[in-house]
C-alpha positions as CSV (number, residue, x, y, z in Angstrom):
1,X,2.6,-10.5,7.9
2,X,2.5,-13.6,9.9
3,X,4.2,-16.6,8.3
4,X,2.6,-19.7,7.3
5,X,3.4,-23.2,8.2
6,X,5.2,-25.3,5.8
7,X,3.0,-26.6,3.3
8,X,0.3,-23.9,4.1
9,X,-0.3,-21.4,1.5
10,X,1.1,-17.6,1.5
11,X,1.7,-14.9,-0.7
12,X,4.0,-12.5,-0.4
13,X,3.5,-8.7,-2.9
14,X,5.5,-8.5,-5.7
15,X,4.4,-4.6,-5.0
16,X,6.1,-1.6,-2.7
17,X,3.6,-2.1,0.6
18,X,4.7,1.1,1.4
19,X,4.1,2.8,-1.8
20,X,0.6,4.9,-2.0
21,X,-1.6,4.9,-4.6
22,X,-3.6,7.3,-6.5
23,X,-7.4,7.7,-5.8
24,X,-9.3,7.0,-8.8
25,X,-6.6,5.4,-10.6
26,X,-6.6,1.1,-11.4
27,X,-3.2,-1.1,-10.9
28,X,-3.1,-5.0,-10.7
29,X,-1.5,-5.7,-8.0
30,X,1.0,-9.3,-7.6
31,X,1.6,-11.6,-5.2
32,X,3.6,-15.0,-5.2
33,X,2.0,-18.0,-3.5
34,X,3.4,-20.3,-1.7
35,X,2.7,-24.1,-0.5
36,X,0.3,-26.0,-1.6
37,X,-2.4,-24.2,-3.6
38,X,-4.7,-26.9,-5.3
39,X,-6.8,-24.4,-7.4
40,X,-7.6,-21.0,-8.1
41,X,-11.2,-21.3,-6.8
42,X,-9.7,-21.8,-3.2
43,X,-8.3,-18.4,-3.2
44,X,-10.5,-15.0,-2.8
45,X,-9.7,-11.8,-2.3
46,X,-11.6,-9.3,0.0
47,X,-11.0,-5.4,-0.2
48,X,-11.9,-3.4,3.2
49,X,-11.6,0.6,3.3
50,X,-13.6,1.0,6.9
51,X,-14.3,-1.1,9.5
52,X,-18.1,-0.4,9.5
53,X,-18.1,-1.4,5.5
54,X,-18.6,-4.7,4.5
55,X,-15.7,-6.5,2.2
56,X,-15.9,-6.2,-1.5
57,X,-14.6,-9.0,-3.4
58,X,-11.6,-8.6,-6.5
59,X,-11.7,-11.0,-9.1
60,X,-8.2,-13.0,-8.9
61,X,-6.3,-14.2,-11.5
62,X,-3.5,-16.9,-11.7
63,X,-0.2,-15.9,-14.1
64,X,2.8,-18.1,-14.7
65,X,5.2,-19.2,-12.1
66,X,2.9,-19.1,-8.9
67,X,1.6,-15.3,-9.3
68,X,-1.6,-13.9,-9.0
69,X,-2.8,-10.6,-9.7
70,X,-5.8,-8.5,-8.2
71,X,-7.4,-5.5,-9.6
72,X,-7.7,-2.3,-7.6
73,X,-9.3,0.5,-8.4
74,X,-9.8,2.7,-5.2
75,X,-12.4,5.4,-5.2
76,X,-11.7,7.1,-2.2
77,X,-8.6,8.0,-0.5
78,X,-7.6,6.4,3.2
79,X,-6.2,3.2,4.0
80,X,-7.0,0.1,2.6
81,X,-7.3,-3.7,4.0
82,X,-6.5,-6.5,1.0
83,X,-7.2,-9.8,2.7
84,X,-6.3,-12.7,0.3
85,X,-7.6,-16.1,1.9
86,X,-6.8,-20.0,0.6
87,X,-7.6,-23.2,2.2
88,X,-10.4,-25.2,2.8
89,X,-13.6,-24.1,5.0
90,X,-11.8,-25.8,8.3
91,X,-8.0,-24.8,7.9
92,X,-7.9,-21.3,6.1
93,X,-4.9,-18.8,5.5
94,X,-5.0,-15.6,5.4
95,X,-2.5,-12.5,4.5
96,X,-3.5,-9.2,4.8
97,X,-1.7,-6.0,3.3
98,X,-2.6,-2.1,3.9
99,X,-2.4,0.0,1.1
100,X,-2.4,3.6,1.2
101,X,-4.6,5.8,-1.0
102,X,-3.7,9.4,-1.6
103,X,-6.3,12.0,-3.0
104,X,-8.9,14.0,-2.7
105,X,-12.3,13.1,-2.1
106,X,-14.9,14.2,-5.2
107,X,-17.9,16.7,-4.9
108,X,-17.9,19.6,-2.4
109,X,-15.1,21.1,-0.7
110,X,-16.0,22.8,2.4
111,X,-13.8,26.4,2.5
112,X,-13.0,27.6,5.8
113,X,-15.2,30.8,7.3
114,X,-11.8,32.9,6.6
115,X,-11.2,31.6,3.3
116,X,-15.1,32.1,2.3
117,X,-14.4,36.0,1.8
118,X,-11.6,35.8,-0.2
119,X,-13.3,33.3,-2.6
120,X,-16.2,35.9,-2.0
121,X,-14.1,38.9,-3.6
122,X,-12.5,36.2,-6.1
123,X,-15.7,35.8,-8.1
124,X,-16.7,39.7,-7.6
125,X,-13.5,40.8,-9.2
126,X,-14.1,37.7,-11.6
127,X,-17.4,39.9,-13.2
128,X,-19.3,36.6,-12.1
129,X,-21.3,37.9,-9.3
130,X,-23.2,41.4,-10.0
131,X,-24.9,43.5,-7.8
């Protein structure tokens, strides 16, 4: 993370940055600001999982002593891009953080051709399959 010039806001995570988290399972994640931060309407929050995707906003919300917290919720596992901007529409700053989703994907599971017999015989023996 880049620092920000005196008087410009920043926020550092209250979190591990190196911790990874658990697809399909929500945390609020915290961050202390910094500098001058006139309101909580001058701060967003963008989630990115893949360069092709377009951001998703989080909802952000101010606690005691300078700390915000931000809902996240990931779907999918990969890495993650949490881009929280402040400032004005001519001087903004922005920190990003990459978080780490572990997991595996829902839906189908595709089984190698090797491994396709064995689940083959699995269900045979099973009385599932009948010839």
């Amino acid at each position: 993370m880049a620092r920000a010039k005196a008087g410009e806001p920043s926020f550092v995570p209250l979190f591990d940055t190196g911790a990874r988290f658990k697809a399909r399972k929500a945390v609020k994640l915290r961050f202390r600001a910094s500098g001058r931060l006139a309101a909580l309407q001058d701060v967003s929050v963008s989630l990115r999982r893949d360069p092709r995707d377009g951001d998703m906003r989080l909802p952000v919300r101010r606690l005691k002593g300078g700390v915000l917290e931000v809902p996240f919720a990931p779907l999918w596992p990969g890495e993650y891009v949490l881009a929280i901007e402040a400032g004005g529409a001519s001087k903004r700053s922005v920190t990003q953080v990459s978080l780490g989703v572990v997991g595996v994907a829902p839906g189908l599971v595709e089984v190698p051709p090797e491994g396709d017999g064995e689940a083959l015989q699995q269900r045979r023996s099973a009385g599932r399959i009948s010839r």
